[in-house]
C-alpha positions as CSV (number, residue, x, y, z in Angstrom):
1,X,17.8,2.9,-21.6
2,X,16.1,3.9,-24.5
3,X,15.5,7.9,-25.6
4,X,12.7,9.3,-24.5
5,X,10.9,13.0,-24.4
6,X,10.5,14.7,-21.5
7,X,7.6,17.3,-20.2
8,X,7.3,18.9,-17.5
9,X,3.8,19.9,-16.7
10,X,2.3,22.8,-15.2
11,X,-0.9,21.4,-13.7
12,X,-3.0,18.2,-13.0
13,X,-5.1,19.4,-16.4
14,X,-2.0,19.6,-18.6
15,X,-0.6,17.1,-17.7
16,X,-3.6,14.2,-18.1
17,X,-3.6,16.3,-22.2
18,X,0.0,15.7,-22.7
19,X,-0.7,11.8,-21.5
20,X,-3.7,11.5,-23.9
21,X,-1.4,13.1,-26.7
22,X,1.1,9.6,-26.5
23,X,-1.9,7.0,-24.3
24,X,-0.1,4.0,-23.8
25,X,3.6,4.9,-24.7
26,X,3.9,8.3,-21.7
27,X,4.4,7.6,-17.6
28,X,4.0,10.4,-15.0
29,X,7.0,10.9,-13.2
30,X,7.6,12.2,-9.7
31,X,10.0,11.2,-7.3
32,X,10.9,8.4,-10.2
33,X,12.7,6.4,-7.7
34,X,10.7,2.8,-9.0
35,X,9.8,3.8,-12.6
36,X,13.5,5.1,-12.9
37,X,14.9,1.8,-11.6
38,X,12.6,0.0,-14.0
39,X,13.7,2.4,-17.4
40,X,17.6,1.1,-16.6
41,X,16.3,-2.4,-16.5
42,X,14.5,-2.7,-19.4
43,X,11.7,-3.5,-17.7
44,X,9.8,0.3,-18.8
45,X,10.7,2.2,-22.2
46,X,7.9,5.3,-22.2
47,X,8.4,7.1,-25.6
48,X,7.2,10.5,-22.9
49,X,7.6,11.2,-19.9
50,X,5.3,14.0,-18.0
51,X,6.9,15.4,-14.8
52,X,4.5,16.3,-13.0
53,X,6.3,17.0,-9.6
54,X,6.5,20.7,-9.8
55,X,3.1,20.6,-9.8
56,X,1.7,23.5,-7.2
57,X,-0.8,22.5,-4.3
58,X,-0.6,18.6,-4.5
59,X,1.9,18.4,-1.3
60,X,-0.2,19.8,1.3
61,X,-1.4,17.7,4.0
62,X,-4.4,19.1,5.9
63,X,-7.1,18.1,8.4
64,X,-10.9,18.9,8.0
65,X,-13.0,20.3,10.6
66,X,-14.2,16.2,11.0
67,X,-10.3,15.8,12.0
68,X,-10.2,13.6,8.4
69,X,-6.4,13.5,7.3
70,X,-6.3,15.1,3.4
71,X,-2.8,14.1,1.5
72,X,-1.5,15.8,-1.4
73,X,-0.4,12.6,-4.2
74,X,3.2,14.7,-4.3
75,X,3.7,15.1,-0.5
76,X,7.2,13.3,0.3
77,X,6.9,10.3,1.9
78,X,9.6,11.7,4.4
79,X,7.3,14.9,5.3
80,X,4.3,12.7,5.7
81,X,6.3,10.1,8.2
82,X,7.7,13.2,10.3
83,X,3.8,15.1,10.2
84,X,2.0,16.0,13.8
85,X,-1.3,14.7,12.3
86,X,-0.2,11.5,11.0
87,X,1.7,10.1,13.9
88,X,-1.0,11.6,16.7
89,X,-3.8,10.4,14.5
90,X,-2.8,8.1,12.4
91,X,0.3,6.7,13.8
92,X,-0.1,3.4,11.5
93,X,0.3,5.3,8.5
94,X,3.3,7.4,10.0
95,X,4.7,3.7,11.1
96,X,4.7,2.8,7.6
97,X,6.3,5.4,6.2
98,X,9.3,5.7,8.5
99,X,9.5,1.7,7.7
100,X,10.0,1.9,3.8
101,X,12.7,2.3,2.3
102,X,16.1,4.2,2.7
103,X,16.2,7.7,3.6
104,X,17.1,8.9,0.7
105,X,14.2,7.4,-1.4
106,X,11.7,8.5,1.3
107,X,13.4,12.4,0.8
108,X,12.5,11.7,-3.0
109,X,9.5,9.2,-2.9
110,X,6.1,10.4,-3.3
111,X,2.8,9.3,-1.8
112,X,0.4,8.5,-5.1
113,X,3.9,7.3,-6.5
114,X,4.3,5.1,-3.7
115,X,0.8,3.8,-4.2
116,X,1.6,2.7,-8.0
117,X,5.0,1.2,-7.2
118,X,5.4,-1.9,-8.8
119,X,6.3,-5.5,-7.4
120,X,9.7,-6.4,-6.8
121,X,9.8,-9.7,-8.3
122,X,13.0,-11.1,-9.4
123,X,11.4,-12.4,-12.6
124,X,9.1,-9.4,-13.2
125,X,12.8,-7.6,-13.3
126,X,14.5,-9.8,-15.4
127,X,13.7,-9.8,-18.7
128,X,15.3,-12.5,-19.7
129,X,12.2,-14.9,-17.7
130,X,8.7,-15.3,-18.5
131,X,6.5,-12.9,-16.8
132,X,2.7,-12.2,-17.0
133,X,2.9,-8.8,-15.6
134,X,5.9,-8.0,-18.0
135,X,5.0,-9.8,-21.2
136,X,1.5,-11.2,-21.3
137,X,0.7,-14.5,-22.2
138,X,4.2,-15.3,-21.6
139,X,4.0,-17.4,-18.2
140,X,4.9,-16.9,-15.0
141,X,8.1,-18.2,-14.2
142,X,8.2,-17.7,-10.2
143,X,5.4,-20.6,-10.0
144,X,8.0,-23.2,-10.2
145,X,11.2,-20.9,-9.6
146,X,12.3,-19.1,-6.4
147,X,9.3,-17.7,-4.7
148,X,10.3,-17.2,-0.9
149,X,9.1,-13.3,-0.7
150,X,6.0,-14.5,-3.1
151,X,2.2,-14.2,-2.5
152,X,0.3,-16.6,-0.6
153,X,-3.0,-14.7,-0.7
154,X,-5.2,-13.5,-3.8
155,X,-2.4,-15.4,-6.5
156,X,-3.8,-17.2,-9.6
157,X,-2.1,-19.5,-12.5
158,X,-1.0,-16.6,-14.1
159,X,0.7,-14.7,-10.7
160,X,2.0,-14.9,-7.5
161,X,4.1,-11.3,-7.2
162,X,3.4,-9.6,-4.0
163,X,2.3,-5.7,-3.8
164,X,5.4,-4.4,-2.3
165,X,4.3,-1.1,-0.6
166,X,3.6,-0.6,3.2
167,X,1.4,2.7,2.8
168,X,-0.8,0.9,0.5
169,X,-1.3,-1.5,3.4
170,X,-1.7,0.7,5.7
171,X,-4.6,2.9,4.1
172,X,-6.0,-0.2,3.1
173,X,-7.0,-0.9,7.0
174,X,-8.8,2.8,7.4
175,X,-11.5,3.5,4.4
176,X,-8.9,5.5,2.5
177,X,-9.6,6.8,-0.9
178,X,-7.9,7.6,-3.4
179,X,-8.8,11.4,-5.6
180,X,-7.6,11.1,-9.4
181,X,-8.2,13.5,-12.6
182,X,-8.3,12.4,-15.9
183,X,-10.2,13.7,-19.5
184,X,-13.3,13.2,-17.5
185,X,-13.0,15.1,-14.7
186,X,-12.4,13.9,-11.0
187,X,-13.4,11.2,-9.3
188,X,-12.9,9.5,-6.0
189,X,-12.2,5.6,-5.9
190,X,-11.6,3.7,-2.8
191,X,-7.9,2.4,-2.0
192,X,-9.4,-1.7,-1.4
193,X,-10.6,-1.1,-5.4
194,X,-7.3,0.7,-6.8
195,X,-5.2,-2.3,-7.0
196,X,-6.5,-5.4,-9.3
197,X,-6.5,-9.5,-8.7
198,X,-3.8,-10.9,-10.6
199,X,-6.2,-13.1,-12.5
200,X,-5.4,-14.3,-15.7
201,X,-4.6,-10.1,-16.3
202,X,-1.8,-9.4,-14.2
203,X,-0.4,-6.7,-16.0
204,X,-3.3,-4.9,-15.6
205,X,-2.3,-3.5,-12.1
206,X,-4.8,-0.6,-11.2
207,X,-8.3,0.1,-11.9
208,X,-7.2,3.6,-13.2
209,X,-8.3,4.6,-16.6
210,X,-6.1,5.3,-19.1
211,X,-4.2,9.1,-18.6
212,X,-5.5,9.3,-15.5
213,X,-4.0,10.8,-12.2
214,X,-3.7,10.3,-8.7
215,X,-4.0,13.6,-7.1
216,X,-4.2,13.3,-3.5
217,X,-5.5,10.7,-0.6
218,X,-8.7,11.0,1.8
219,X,-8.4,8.9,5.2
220,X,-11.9,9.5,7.5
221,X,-11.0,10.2,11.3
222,X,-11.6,7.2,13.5
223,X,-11.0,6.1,17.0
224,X,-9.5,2.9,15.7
225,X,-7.1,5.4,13.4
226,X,-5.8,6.7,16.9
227,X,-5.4,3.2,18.3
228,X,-3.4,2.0,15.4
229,X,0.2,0.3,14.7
230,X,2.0,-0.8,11.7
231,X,4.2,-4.1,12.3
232,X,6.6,-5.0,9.1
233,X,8.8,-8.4,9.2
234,X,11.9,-8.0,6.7
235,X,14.6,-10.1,6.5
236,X,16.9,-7.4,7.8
237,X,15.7,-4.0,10.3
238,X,15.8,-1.6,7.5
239,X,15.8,-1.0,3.8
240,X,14.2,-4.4,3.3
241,X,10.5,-5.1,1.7
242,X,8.5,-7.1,4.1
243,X,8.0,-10.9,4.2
244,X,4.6,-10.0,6.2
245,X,3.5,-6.5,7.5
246,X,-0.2,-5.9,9.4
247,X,-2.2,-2.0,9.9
248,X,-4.2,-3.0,12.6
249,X,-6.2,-0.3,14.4
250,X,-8.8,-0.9,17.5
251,X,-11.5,0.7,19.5
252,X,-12.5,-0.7,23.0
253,X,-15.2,-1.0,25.1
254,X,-13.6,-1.9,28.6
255,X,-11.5,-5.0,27.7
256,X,-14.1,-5.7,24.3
257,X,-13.5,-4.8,21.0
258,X,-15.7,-2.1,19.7
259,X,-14.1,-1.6,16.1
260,X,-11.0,-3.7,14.5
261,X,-9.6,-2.8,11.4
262,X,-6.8,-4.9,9.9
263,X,-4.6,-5.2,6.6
264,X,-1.8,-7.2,6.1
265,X,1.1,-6.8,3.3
266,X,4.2,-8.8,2.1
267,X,1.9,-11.9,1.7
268,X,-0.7,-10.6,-1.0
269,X,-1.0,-9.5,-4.4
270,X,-2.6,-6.8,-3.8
271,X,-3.4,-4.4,0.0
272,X,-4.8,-7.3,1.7
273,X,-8.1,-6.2,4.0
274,X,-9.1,-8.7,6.2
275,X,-12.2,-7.9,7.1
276,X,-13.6,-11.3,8.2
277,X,-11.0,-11.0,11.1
278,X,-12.5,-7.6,12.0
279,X,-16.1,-9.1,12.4
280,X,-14.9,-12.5,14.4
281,X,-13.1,-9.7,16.8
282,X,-15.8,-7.2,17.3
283,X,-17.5,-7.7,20.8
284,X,-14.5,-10.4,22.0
285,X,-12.3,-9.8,24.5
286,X,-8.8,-9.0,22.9
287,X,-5.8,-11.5,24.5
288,X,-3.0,-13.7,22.7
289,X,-5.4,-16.5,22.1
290,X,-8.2,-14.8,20.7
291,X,-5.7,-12.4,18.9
292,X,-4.4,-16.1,17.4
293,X,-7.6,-16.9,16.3
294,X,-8.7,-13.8,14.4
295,X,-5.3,-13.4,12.6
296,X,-5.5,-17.4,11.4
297,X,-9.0,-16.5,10.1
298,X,-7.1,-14.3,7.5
299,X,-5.0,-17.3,5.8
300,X,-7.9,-19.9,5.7
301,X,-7.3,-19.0,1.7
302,X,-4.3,-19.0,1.9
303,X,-2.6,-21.3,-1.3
304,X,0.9,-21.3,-0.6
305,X,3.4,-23.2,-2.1
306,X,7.2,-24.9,-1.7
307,X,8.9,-21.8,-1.0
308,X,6.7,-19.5,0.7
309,X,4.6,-21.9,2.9
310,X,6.4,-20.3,5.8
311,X,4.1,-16.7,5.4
312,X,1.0,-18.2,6.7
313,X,2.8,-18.8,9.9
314,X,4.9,-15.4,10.2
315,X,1.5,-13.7,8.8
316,X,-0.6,-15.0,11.8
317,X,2.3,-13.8,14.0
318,X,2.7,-10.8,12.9
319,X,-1.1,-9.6,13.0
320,X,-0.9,-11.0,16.5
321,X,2.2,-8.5,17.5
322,X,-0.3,-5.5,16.1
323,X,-3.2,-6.8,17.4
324,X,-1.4,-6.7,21.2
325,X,-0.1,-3.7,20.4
326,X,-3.0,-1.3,18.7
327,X,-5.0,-3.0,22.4
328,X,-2.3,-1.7,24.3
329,X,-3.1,1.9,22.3
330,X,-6.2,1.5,22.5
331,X,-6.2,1.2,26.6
332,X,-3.5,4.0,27.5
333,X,-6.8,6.2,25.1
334,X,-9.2,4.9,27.4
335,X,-7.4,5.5,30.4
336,X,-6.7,9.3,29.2
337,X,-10.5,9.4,28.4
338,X,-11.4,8.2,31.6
339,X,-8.9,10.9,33.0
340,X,-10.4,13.9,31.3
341,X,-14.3,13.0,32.1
């Protein structure tokens, strides 16, 4: 690990200044348990890094009067899991907290860092292999290598890593958005347009401009929000990243889908939206086989390859497990409904 200088800064403002002072050559650090990880490797050598976890008032989580959840970017991913709101509300987005990571990185972690973790390819990590994301123009070399936990949706010629995070996913299913400060001011951008397409640019990650900061995360109330489940496949219970992960949320009319709202993760390059499923759904009855048939809708694009051919079967599965289960929310809501009337 090379030397570096360290800030720590007081606020949002000083902290996007001291960025623009070194743009291109600084990283924020909070919880610093990927960018960290990635200094020791070799992968990351920021000639500044701005701290910008002491920061006051951006680790509040709060409801409006609307009951829409308000996250502060440096809320622990451990306080968020464990909040009344999130798992009454949102209990997807409490699902995939408690399913990341170790205990210990979820005590540290914080949710905007979360959001800009970076993938956890082998070759991405190694800096001895080609890598796009790592060293552009140098090639990728997972497309004929070991790509098992790789990408089989939104990949090009230049990338196949997958986005690694569950929240991401998880947001990605309910309209979040995401609230950043940089020289310009503030400005509000929706979580399905943080994260970029590989494309032939895949280390350009984010659609954040340069300096700027993620300061806290808007998710709108919904009944579908309520109704909602996280499922994550890993190749072991815990600590594991997925192979395939679905937020699916619902709203019913009798046995008839009102409202679906569905993400998948572990098998895209980016928080995976899949909102053709949502519109084959809406006005269907919900059951195993029609379940089957929205979630298959999802990897019609699929373009997987020798390794990794299995995710477009464990995907479907896995959507279908949340899509039975977010129903089976959905009812026990009606039936209290009905109760109350």
């Amino acid at each position: 690990m090379q030397g570096f200088v360290y800030n720590r800064a007081g606020s949002a403002e000083e902290a996007v200044r001291d960025m623009g002072a070194d743009a291109g050559h600084a990283h924020y650090l909070a919880g610093g348990t990927t960018l960290v990880d990635l200094m020791r490797l070799g992968v990351a050598a920021p000639r500044r890094l701005i701290d910008v976890s002491g920061i006051a008032g951006l680790d509040a989580i709060t409801l409006s009067p609307a009951g829409d959840l308000h996250l502060g970017a440096l809320c622990r991913m451990s306080t968020a899991a464990d909040h009344a709101a999130l798992r009454e509300r949102f209990p997807a987005l409490s699902e995939s907290l408690w399913k990341a990571a170790s205990a210990q990185l979820r005590n540290m972690a914080t949710l905007g860092g979360n959001l800009m973790q970076r993938t956890r390819c082998a070759y991405f990590r190694g800096t001895e292999y080609s890598c796009n994301k790592r060293s552009p123009g140098s090639g990728c070399a997972a497309l004929d290598g070991l790509h098992r936990g790789h990408a089989v949706l939104g990949t090009s010629d230049a990338c196949i890593a997958v986005y690694p995070g569950d929240f991401g996913v998880a947001l990605a299913a309910f309209d979040a958005e995401v609230q950043v400060i940089g020289p310009q001011g503030r400005r509000t951008i929706a979580l399905l347009d943080l994260h970029r397409l590989p494309g032939a640019t895949p280390h350009l990650e984010t659609t954040l401009r340069p300096t700027e900061l993620i300061v806290g995360i808007r998710v709108p109330a919904s009944a579908a929000a309520r109704a909602s489940t996280y499922v994550k496949v890993r190749d072991r219970e815990s600590y594991a990243f997925a192979l395939a992960s679905a937020a699916v949320g619902l709203s019913l009319d009798g046995d008839r889908v009102r409202t679906a709202r569905i993400a998948v993760g572990g098998v895209a390059t980016r928080p995976w939206r899949a909102h053709a499923a949502e519109r084959w759904l809406q006005g269907r009855a919900l059951n195993p086989t029609t379940a089957r048939e929205a979630a298959a809708t999802i990897f019609e694009a699929a373009t997987p390859r020798e390794h990794n051919a299995y995710k477009v079967r464990l995907g479907i599965d896995t959507v279908v497990e949340a899509l039975m289960t977010a129903r089976d929310r959905a009812q026990g809501a009606q039936r209290v409904q009905r109760a109350t009337d």
